[in-house]
N, C-alpha and C positions, 0 to 999 in steps of 0.2 A: 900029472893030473891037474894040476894048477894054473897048466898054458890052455890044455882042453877047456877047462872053466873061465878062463878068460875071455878066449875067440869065439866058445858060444854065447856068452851071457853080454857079450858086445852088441854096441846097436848099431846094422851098419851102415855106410853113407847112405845108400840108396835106397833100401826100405826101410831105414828108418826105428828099425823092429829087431831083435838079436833073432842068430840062427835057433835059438832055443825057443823064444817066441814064434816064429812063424812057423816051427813045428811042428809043437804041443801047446800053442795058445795060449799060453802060463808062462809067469817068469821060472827062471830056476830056483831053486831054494838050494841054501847051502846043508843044510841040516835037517835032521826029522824031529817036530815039535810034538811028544807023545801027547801034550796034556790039551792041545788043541782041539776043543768040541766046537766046529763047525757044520755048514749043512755042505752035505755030501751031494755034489753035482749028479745029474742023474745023465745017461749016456746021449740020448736026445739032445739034450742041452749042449754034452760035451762038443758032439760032437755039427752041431749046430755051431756054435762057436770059433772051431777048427776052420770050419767051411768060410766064416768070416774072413778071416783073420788070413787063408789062404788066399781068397780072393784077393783082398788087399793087396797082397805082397805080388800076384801075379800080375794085378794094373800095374803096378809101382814097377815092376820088371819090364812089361812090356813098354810102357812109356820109356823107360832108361834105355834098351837097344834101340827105341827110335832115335835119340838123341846122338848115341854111336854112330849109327850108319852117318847122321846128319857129318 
């Protein structure tokens, strides 16, 4: 469990962003904080967010296979 938590929570060359991030748009947390009274993202947002964050990494990808083929 500990390699799994490594290789996702990495940021990697090319995007810049860990596999966990470009995911779910959140870093990973190691732990559950019960006593955390926060505001609870509402699904629009979340998933607004997601939409971001996926863009992102799919320019960053496609710029890097251009650089490949180069």
């Amino acid at each position: 469990m500990s390699a799994k938590f490594t290789v996702n929570n990495k940021a990697h060359l090319t995007t810049k962003v860990s596999l966990f991030m470009a995911n779910y748009s959140r870093e990973m947390r190691m732990g559950v904080d019960l006593r955390r009274k926060g505001k609870i993202e509402k699904v629009a947002e979340f998933a607004e967010r997601m939409r971001k964050v996926q863009e992102e990494v799919g320019v960053v990808l496609v710029r890097a296979q251009e650089e490949m083929k180069r």
